[in-house]
C-alpha positions in Angstrom: 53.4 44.7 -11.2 50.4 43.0 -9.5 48.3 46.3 -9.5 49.0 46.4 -13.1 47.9 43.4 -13.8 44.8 43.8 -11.9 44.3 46.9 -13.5 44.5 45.5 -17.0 42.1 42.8 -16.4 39.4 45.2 -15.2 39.8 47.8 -18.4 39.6 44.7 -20.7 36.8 43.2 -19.1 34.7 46.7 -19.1 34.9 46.9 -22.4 34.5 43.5 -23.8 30.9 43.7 -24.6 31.7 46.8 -26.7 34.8 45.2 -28.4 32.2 42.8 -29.5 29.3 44.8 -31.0 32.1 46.6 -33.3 32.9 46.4 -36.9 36.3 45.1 -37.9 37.9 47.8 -40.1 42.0 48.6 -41.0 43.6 51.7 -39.9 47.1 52.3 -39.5 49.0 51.9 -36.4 49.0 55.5 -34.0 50.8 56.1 -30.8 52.3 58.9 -28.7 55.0 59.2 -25.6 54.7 62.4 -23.6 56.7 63.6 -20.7 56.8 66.6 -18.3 55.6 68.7 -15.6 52.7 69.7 -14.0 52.0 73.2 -12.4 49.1 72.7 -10.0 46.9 73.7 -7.3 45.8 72.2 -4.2 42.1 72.4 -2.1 40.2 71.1 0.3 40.6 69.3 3.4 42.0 66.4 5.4 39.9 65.8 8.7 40.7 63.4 11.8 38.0 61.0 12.3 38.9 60.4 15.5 39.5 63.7 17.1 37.1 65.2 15.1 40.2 68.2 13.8 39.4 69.7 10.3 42.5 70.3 8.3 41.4 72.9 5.9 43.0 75.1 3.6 45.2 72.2 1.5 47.7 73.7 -0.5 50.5 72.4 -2.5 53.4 70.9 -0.4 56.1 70.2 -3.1 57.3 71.6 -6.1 55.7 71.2 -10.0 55.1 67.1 -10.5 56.4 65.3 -13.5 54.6 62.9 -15.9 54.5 60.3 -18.4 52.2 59.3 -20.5 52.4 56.4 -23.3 49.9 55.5 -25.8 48.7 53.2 -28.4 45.9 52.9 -31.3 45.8 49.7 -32.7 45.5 48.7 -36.4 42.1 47.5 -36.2 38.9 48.9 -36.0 37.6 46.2 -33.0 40.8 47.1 -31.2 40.3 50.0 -28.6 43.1 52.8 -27.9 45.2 52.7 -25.0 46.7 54.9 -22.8 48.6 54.4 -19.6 50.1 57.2 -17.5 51.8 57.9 -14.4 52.1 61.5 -11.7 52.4 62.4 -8.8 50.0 64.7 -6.5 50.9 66.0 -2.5 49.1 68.3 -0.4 48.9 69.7 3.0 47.3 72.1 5.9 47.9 73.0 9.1 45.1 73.3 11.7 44.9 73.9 15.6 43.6 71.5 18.4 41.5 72.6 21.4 42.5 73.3 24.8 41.2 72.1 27.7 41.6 75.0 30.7 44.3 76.7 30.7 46.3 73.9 28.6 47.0 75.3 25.2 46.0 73.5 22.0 48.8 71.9 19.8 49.4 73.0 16.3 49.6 69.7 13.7 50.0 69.2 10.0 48.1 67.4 7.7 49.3 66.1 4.5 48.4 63.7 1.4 51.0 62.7 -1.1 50.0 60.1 -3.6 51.4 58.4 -7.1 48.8 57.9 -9.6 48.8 55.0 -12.2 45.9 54.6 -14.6 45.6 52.6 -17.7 42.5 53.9 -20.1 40.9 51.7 -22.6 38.4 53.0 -25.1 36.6 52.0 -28.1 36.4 54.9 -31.1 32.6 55.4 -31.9 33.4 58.5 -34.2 36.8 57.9 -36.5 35.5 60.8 -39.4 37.7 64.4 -38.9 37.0 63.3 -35.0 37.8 60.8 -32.8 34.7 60.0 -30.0 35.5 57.2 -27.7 34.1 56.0 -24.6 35.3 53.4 -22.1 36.9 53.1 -18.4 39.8 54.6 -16.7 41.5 51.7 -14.3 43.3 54.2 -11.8 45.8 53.3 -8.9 45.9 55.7 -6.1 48.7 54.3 -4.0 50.1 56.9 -1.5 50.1 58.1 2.8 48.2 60.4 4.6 50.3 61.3 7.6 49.1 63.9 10.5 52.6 65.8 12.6 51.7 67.2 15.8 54.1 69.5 17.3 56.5 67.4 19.6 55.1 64.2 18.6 55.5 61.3 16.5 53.7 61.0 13.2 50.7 59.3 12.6 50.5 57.8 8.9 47.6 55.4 7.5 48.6 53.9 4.1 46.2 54.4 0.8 46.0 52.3 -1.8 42.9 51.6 -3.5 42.0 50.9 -7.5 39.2 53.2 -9.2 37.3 52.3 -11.8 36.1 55.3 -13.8 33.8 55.9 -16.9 35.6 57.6 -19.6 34.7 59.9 -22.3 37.5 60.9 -25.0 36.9 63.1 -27.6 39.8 63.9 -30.3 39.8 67.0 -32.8 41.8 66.5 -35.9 43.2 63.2 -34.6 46.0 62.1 -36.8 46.1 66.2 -38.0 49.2 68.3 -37.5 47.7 69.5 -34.3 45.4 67.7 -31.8 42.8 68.7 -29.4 41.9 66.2 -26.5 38.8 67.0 -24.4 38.8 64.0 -21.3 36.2 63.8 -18.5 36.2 60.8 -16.4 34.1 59.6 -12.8 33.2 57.1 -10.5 31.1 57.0 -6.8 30.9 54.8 -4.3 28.8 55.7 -1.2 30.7 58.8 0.4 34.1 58.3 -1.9 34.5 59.6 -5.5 36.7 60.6 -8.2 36.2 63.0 -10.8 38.5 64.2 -13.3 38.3 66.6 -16.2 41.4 67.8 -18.7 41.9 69.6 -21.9 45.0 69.1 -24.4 46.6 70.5 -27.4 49.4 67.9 -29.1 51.4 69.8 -31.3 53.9 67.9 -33.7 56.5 70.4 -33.9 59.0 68.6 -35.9 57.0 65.2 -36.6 57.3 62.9 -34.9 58.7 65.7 -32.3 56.7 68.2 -30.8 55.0 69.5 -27.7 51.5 69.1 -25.7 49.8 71.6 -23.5 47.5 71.1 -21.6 44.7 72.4 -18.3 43.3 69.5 -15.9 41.8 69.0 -12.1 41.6 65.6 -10.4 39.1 65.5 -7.4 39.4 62.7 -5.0 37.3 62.0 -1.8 38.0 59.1 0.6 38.5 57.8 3.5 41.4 55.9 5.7 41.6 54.1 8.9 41.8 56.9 10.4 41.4 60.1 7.9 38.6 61.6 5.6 40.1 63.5 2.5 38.6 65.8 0.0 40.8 67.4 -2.2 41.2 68.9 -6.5 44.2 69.4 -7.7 43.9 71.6 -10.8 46.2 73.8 -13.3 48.4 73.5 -16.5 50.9 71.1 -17.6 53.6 71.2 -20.3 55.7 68.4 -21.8 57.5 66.8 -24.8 55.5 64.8 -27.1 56.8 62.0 -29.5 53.7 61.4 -31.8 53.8 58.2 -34.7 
């Protein structure tokens, strides 16, 4: 609840110099719950700072990774739309440590597994047949990096860190019987970054019942106590969608 919270205070504070430069104008009230799994890939690499060990080669650990997403437009034209989801991401590689003589290296494992919380606020530029809006993606990366080696205990460091990322929405045919939802968001500081980038069809079956479809990848780069990681996860994702 506290990361929520702290979460919500930074989106409302990024955009409260565009809340106030915006004209007040009625429109109805919009919202949309969506729900299921996500198919993805996994790259890159996890590499021991200390020891100097590249773990390359991530690929997924687990199986697909559910979702849920819940969002709000308000009835106001000053008010910006909401959106606050939640997933999960895990990855993983194997690499081999040097001998010394004729003392064999050890094999280890590598992995990441994270949840991802992000609440996005932004203020609608463009309302005519499209929706443009622009604003800032609070996100909560809040997970373990943990490196195995054979016959010995684990070593985990804990990750938990808030992102702040610039975000671009745009939606085709908004309140239409179908939706397309282009999304590119990023943020860098010094060495760490995240970049994502995600495409979306919202298709009201049987309004307010239908289904969304959907393509994204998520790039994160940082660094632990004791770990530097650089990985995407990318592919398609498939849910139920309640849209009002």
């Amino acid at each position: 609840m506290h990361r929520l919270v702290q979460m919500t205070l930074c989106a409302g504070l990024a955009l409260a110099p565009l809340t106030v430069v915006a004209d007040a104008k009625e429109r109805d009230w919009h919202g949309e719950v969506a729900f299921g799994q996500w198919s993805y890939d996994a790259s890159g690499s996890v590499r021991d700072t200390t020891d100097q060990i590249s773990f390359s080669d991530l690929s997924r650990d687990d199986e697909d990774q559910g979702y849920l997403r819940l969002g709000l437009s308000f009835p106001h034209r000053w008010a910006p739309d909401v959106l606050l989801e939640r997933q999960g991401l895990d990855a993983g590689a194997t690499a081999e440590s040097d001998g010394f003589l004729i003392i064999p290296g050890s094999t280890g494992r590598a992995s990441a597994e994270f949840d991802v919380t992000a609440l996005s606020v932004t203020l609608p530029l463009i309302e005519d047949g499209v929706r443009l809006g622009v604003g800032v993606m609070v996100e909560n990366l809040d997970g373990v990096v943990t490196r195995q080696e054979d016959g010995e205990l684990a070593e985990t460091d804990r990750y938990d860190e808030i992102y702040p990322l610039g975000l671009l929405r745009l939606d085709v045919a908004p309140f239409g019987p179908i939706t397309l939802r282009f999304e590119t968001a990023y943020v860098a500081s010094g060495d760490d970054r995240a970049i994502h980038a995600r495409g979306t069809l919202l298709w009201p079956v049987l309004r307010p019942l239908g289904l969304e479809l959907g393509i994204q990848s998520r790039r994160y780069r940082f660094t632990t106590s004791h770990y530097a990681v650089d990985a995407e996860f990318k592919g398609g994702y498939m849910g139920m969608l309640l849209k009002f």
